[in-house]
N, C-alpha and C positions, 0 to 999 in steps of 0.2 A: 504494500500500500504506500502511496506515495504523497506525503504530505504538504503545505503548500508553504511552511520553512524550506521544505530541502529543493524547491522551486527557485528558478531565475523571480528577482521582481519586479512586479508590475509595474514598467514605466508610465504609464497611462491607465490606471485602473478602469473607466470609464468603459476599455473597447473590452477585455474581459483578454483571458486566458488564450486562446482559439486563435484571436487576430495576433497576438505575440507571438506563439507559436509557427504561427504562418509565415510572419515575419521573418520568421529566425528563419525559418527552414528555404524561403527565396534567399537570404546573404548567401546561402550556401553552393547555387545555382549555378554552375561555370556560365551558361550559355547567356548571356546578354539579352538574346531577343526575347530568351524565355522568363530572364526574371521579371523585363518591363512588363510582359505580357501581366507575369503573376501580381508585382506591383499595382496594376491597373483593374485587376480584379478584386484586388485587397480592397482598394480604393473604393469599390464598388458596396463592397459588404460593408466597407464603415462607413459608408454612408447611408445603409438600410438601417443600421441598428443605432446609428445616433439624426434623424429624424427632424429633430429641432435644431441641427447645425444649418437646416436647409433655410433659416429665416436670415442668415446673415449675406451678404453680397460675395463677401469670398470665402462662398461655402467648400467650392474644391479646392481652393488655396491652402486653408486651414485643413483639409484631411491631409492634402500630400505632406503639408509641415507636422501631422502628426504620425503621419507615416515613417518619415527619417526621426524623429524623438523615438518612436517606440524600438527602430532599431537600433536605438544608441547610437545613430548618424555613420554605421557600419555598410548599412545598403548602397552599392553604387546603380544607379539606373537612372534612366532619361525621365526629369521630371520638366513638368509643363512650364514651374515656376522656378524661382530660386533656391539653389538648397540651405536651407539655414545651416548655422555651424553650430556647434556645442559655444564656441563664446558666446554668441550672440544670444543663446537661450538663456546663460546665466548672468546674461549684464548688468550691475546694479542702474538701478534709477536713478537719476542726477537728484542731487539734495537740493529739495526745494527750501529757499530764503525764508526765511522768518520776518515778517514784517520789521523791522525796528525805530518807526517813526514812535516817537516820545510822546503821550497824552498827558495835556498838563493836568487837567481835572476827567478821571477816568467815568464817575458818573453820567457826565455829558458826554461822553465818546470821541470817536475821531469825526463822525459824519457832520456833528455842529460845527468845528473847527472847519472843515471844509465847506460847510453853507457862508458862514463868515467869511471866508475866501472870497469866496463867489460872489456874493451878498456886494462887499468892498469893489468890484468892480462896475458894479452897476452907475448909470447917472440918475443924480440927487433926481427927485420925484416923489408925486403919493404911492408909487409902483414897488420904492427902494422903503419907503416910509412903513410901509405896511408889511416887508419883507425882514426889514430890523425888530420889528413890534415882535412879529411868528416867531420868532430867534428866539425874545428874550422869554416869549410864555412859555417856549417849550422848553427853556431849560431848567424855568421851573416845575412842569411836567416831570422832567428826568430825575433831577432833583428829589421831586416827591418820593418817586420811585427808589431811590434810595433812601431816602430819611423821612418814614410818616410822620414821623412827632413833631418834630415842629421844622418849620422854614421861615426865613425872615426873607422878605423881599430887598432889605437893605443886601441882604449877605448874593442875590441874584444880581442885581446893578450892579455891584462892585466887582465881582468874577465874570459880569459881562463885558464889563470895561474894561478889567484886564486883559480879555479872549480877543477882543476887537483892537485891541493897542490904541483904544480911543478915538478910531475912522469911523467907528459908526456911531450915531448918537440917536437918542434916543426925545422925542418928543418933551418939554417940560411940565406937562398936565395927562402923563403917560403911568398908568396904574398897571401892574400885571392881571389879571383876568382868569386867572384860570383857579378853577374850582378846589377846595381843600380837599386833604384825601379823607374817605367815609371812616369818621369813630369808629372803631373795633366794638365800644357794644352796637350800635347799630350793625355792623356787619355782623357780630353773633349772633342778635336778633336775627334775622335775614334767615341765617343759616339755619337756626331752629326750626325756624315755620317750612323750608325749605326741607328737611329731615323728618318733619312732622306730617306733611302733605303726602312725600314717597311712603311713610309708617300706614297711613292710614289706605294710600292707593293699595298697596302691597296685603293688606287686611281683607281689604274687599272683595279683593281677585280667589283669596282663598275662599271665601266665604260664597263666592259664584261657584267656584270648583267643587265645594262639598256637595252644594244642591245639585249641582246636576249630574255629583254621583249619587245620588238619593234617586233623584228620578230614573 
């Protein structure tokens, strides 16, 4: 009995046993025209048995590239494409950069810094007015987001003025607008009644269930 330790291994688990085999036994082929032959039949079988390769555009590109992987790149025979090499299968990936632009206030992100950019190029207008305005509510938006307890609007003017290096200014009868964040017991209320309404749906449902196993 022959076990599947004491077996070559599966370079391609996917094609199964069978297609390896066949593999091996064409390297061993003196005649040229007969390996391509058999090569091309391989081709054939793997692609009955893997089906869903059929949805990609280089559906026969990708068999014959895993034709030379399964033989360990030992097959010589005429292929349609290029033969891959054993480098080229194990290349590392190039190390993708790490961003490393500096966020002076991480709350607010990098995306406001770049609206300020942008914002700073525009001409003076109610177009640019009302663009500076959006800037400063939403940083206190962001802000909230990180700190619900308290915000001071003083503490948003001042790190907006800092963000902007003082180009963009701000109206003098300019209030920030944007709503506090909801008290925690209001939102625990919320959540009660919210808990309490699925309790009670969830009650019912059983309660339909039993009658109509009575009936």
């Amino acid at each position: 009995m022959e076990y599947n330790s004491q077996r070559n291994r599966l370079l391609i688990p996917e094609y199964g046993r069978n297609i390896q085999k066949m593999i091996e036994h064409t390297i061993q082929i003196e005649d040229r025209e007969k390996r391509n032959m058999m090569a091309k039949a391989i081709i054939n079988v793997m692609g009955q048995l893997n089906p869903h390769l059929r949805d990609f555009t280089d559906f026969k590109h990708k068999l014959w590239d895993h034709l030379f992987i399964i033989s360990d790149f030992k097959l010589d025979v005429d292929s349609p494409y290029p033969i891959p090499s054993q480098q080229t299968l194990h290349v590392r990936p190039q190390r993708v950069p790490y961003p490393s632009n500096a966020i002076r206030y991480r709350h607010y992100g990098k995306i406001i810094e770049n609206l300020i950019a942008e914002v700073i190029k525009q001409e003076d207008g109610p177009k640019k007015d009302a663009l500076v305005a959006s800037i400063a509510n939403f940083m206190k938006t962001a802000y909230l987001n990180w700190n619900r307890d308290t915000v001071s609007d003083d503490v948003i003017l001042e790190q907006f003025k800092e963000l902007t290096g003082g180009k963009l200014k701000l109206n003098e009868n300019f209030r920030l607008n944007i709503a506090e964040a909801v008290p925690q017991q209001v939102q625990r209320k919320s959540n009660n009644n919210f808990r309490l309404r699925n309790n009670n749906r969830n009650r019912n449902q059983g309660n339909d269930r039993r009658f109509n196993k009575k009936k």
